[in-house]
C-alpha positions as CSV (number, residue, x, y, z in Angstrom):
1,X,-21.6,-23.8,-6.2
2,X,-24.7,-23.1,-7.4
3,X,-27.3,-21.9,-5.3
4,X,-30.2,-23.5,-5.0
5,X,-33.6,-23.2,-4.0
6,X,-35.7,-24.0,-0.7
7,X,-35.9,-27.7,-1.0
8,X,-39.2,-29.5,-0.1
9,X,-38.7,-31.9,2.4
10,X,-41.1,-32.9,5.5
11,X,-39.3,-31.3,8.6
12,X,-38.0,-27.4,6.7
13,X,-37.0,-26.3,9.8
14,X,-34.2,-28.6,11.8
15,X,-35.3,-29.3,15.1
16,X,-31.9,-28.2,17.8
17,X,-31.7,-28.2,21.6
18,X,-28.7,-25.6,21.4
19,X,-29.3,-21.9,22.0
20,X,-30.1,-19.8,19.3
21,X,-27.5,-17.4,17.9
22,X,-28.6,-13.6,18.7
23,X,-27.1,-10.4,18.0
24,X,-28.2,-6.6,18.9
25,X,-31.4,-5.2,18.3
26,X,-31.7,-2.3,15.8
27,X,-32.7,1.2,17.7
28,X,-34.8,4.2,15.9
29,X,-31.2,5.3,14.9
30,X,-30.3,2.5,13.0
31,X,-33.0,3.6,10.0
32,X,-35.2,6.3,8.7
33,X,-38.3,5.6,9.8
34,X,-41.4,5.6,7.8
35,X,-44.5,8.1,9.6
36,X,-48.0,7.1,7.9
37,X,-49.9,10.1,8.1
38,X,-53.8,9.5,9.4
39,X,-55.1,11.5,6.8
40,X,-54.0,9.6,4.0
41,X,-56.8,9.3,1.8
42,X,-58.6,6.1,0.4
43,X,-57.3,3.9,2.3
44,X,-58.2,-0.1,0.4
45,X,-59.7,-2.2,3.1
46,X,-57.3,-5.4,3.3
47,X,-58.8,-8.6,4.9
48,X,-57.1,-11.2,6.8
49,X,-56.8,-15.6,6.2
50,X,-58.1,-17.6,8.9
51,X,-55.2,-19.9,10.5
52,X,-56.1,-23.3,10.0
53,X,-54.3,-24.8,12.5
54,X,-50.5,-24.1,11.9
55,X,-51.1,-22.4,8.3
56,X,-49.6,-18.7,8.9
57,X,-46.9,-20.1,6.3
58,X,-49.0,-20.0,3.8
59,X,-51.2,-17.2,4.8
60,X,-48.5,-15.2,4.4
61,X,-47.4,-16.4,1.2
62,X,-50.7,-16.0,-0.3
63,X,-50.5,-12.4,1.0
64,X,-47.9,-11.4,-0.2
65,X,-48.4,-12.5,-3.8
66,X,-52.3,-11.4,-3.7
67,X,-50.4,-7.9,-3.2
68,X,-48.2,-8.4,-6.1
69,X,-49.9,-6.7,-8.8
70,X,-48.8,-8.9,-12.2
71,X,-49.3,-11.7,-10.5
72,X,-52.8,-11.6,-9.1
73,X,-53.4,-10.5,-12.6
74,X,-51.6,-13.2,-14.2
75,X,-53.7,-15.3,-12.3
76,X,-57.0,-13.5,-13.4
77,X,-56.0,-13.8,-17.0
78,X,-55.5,-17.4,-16.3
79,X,-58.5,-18.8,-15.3
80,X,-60.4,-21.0,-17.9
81,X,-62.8,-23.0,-16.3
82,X,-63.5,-22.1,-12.9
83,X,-65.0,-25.4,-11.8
84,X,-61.5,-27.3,-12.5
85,X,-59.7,-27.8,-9.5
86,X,-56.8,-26.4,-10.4
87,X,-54.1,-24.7,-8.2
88,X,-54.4,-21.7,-10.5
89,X,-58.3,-21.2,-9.7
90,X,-58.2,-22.1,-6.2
91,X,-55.7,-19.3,-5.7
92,X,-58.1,-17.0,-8.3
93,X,-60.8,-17.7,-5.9
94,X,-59.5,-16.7,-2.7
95,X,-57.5,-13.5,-4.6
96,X,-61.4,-12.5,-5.8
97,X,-62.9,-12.7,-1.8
98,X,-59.9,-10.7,-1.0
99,X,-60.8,-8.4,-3.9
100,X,-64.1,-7.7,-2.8
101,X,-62.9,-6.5,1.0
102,X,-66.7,-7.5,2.0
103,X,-65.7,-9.8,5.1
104,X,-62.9,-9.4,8.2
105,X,-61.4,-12.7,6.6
106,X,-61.3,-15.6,4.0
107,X,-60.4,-19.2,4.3
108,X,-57.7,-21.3,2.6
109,X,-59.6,-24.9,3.3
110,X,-59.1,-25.7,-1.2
111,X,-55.8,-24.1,-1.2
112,X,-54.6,-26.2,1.4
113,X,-56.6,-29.8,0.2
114,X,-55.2,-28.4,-3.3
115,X,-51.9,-28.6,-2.0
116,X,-52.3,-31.5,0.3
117,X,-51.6,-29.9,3.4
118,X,-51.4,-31.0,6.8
119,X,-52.5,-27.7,8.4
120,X,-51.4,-28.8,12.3
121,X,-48.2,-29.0,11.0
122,X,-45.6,-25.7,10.4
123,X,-43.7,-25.7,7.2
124,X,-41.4,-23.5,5.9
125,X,-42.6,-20.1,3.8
126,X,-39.6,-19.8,1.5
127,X,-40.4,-23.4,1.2
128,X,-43.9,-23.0,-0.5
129,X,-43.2,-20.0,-2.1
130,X,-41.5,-22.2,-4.3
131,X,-44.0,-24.6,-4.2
132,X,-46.6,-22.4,-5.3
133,X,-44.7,-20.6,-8.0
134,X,-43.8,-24.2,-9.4
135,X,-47.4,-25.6,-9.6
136,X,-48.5,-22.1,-11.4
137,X,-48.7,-22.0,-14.7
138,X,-45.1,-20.7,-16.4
139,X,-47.5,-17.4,-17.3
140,X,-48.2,-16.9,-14.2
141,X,-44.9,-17.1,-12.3
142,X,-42.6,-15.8,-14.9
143,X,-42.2,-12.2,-13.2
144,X,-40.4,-14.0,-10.0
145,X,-38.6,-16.0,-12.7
146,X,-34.9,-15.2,-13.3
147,X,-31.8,-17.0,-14.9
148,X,-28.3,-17.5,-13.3
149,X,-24.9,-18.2,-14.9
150,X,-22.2,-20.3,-13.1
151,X,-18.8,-20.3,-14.7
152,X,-16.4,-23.1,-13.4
153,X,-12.8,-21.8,-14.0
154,X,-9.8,-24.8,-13.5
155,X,-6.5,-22.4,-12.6
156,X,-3.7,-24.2,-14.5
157,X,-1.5,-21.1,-15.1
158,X,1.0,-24.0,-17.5
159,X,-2.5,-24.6,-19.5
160,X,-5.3,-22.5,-21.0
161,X,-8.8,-24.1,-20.6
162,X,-12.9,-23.2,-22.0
163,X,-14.7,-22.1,-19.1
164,X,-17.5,-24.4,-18.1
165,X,-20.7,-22.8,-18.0
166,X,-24.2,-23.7,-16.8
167,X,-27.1,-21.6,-16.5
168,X,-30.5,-22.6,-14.6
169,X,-33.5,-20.7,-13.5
170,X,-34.7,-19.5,-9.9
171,X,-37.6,-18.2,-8.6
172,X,-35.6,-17.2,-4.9
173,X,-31.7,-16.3,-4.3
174,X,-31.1,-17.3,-0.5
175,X,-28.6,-15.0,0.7
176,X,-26.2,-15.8,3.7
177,X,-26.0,-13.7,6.3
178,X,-22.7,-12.2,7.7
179,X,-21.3,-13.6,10.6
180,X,-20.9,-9.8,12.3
181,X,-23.0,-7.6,12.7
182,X,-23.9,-5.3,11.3
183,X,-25.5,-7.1,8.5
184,X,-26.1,-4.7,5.7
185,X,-28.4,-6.4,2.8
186,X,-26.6,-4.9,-0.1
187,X,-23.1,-6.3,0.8
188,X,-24.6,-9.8,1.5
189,X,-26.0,-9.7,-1.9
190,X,-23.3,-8.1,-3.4
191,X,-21.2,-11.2,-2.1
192,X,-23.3,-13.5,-3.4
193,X,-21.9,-12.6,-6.3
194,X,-18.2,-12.9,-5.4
195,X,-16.0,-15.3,-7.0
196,X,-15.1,-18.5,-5.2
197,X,-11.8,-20.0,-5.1
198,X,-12.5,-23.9,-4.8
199,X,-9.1,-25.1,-3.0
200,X,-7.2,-27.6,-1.1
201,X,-8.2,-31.6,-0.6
202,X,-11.2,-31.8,0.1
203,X,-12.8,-29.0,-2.1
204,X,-10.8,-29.1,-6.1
205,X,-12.1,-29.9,-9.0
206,X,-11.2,-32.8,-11.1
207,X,-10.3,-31.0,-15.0
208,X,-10.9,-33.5,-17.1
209,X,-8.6,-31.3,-19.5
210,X,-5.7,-31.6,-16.8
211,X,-6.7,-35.3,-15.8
212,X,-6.1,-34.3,-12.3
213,X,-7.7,-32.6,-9.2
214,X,-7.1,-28.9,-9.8
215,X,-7.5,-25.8,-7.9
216,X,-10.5,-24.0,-9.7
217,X,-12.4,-20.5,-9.3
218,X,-16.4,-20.6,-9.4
219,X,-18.7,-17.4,-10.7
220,X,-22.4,-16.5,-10.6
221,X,-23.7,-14.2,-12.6
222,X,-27.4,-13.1,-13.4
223,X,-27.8,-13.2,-16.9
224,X,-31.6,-12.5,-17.0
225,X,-33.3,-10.4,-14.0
226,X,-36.9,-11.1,-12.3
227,X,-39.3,-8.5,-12.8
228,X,-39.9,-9.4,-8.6
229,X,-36.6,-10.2,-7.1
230,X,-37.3,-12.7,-4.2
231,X,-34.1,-13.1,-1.1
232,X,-34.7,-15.9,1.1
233,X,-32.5,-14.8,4.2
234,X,-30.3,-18.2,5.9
235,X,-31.6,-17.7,9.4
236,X,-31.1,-21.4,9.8
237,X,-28.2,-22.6,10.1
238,X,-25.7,-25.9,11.1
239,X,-23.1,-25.2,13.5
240,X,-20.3,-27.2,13.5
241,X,-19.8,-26.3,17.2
242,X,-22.7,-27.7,18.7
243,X,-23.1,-30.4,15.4
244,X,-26.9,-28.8,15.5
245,X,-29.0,-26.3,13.5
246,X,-29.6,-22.8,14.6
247,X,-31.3,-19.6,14.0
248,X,-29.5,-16.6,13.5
249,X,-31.1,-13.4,14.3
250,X,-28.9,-11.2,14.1
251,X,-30.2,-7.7,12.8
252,X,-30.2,-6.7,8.7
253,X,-30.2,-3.2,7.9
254,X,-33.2,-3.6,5.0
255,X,-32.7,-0.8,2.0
256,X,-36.0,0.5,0.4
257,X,-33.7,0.0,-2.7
258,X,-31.4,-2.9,-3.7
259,X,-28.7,-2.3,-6.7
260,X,-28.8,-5.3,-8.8
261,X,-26.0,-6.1,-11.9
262,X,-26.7,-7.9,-14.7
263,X,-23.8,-10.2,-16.3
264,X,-24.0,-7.9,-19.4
265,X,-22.8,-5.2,-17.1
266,X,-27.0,-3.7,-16.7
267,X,-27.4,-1.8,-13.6
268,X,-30.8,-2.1,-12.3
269,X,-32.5,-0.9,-9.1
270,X,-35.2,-2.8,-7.3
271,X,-38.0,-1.0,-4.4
272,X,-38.8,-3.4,-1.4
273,X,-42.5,-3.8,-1.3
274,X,-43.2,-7.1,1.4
275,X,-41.0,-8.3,3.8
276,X,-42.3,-12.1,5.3
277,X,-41.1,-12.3,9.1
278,X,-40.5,-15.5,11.2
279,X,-40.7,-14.8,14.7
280,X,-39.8,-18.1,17.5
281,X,-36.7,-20.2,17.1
282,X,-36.8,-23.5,14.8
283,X,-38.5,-25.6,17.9
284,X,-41.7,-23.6,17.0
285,X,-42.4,-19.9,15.1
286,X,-45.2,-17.7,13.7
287,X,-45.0,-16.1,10.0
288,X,-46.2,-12.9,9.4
289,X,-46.1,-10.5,6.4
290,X,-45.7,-6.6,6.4
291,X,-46.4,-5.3,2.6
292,X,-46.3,-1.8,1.5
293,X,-48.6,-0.1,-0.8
294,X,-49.7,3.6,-2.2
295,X,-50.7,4.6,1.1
296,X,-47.8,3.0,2.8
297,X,-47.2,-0.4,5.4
298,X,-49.4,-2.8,6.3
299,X,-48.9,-6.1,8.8
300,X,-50.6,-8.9,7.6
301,X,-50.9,-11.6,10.5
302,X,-53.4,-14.6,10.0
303,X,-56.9,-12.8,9.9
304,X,-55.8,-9.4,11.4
305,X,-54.4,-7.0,9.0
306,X,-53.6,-2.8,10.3
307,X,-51.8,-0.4,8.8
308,X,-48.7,0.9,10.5
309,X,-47.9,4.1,11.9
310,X,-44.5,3.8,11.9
311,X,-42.4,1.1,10.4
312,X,-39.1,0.2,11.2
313,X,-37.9,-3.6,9.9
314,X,-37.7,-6.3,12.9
315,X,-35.1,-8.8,13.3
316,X,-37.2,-11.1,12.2
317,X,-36.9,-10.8,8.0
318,X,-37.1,-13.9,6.6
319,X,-37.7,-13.1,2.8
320,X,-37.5,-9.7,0.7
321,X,-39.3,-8.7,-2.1
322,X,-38.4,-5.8,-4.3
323,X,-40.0,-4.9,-7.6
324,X,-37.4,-3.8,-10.2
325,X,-38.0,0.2,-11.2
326,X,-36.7,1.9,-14.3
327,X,-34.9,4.9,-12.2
328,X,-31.9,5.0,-10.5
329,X,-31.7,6.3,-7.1
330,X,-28.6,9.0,-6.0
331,X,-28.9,7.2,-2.6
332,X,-30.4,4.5,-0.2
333,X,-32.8,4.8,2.1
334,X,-33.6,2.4,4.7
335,X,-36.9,2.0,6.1
């Protein structure tokens, strides 16, 4: 099927009595670690956004796409009357006090009466990501902006058929994680991307060539790639077990560089530059965003932002964001 994206609804995250689902933690051996070195000069002076109530979800969306270069000057570019309340200028606003670095934090208050928010309530931050990048203008989103092919396939070896094929936009890709550890990014990607073999009673196809219920193979492809390639991680999950949602924490192994194909048969590679981290279970959480720049990681957490010494991923990835790059590396690191 085709994937879709984080749907709005009022409660994001299932509520579940059962235990969460929890693998190993990753060691200092399971990646290369990043050292940021003290003397690293001109260091930009980053401030924080004051929680609200229960707003980290959006603090650490607004973070992470202050920090993404074309859009925060999409959204410059954008502004035409700054006295419209607009989602565009509200967001221009804020993006110009955290510009200016001249206080320890900035506030969200018209973001979130923009938006309608109820900011004693958690949502979800894959959730309005997509939100945001909806309300935008096209202009301004159209880097996270990609297009995916599905090709429906009916296997009647006794008849040839047209494949059927739709193709729709997305602004995310949320990836499933494997059931074993250890999860390795790439190959969860790369089986995103694996056909599926729709079989049996209660999953064929009716072919309205055949006039029947037929066995039929499904593929995605990306026909068009996002300048910013967003992967919403499923941490939550329902198991059919307990007849209850979960969250899975099981440890990712995180490359600084993903290997993307285009349907045309492209090869493109893509750096990670933010990561946005749910920590908690889905009875109750925290968001928090760790982005990397010239100078290298910082943690962005509500109104305190530091820099990182050492960076090695947590367990707690929840959405990856990798800028596409015009070179191809021989290898992959992991941070």
């Amino acid at each position: 099927m085709m994937p879709s994206p984080p749907k709005e609804q009022n409660n994001p995250l299932p509520q579940t009595n059962a235990q969460d689902t929890c693998s190993k933690k990753h060691t200092k051996d399971d990646f290369c670690a990043v050292t940021i070195s003290e003397t690293s000069p001109n260091l930009m002076r980053y401030i924080g956004l004051e929680n609200q109530g229960a707003t980290c979800y959006l603090n650490t969306v607004l973070q992470i796409l202050f920090r993404t270069e074309e859009f925060r000057e999409a959204v410059e570019r954008n502004v035409m009357n700054k006295s419209s309340s607009t989602i565009n200028n509200r967001i221009a606003q804020l993006f110009e006090h955290l510009k200016s670095g001249e206080r320890n934090t900035a506030t969200t208050e018209e973001i979130t009466a923009e938006l309608k928010i109820n900011v004693h309530k958690q949502e979800d931050a894959a959730k309005y990501l997509q939100k945001i990048l909806n309300k935008v203008t096209p202009e301004i989103s159209k880097i996270f902006q990609g297009r995916m092919a599905q090709t429906t396939i009916c296997i009647n070896p006794a008849k040839e058929h047209e494949p059927l094929k739709q193709v729709k936009t997305f602004f995310t890709l949320s990836i499933s994680l494997d059931s074993e550890p250890p999860v390795h990014m790439q190959k969860c990607f790369d089986s995103y991307f694996a056909p599926i073999i729709m079989c049996g009673e209660d999953q064929e196809v009716y072919c309205k060539s055949c006039e029947m219920m037929m066995k039929t193979k499904i593929i995605s492809s990306l026909q068009e790639v996002p300048s910013v390639l967003v992967l919403h991680l499923e941490r939550f999950e329902f198991d059919y077990d307990t007849m209850c949602y979960v969250k899975n924490y099981s440890s990712v192994q995180i490359p600084l560089q993903l290997s993307v194909k285009e349907e045309a048969g492209v090869n493109h590679t893509y750096d990670l530059y933010a990561i946005v981290n749910h920590s908690g279970s889905l009875n109750g959480g925290h968001y928090y965003a760790d982005i990397k720049d010239e100078n290298g990681w910082y943690r962005f957490d509500d109104s305190v932002v530091y820099r990182l010494e050492m960076y090695i991923p947590s367990d707690e990835a929840y959405l990856l964001l990798y800028k596409k790059c015009e070179f191809i590396s021989k290898c992959l690191i992991y941070v």
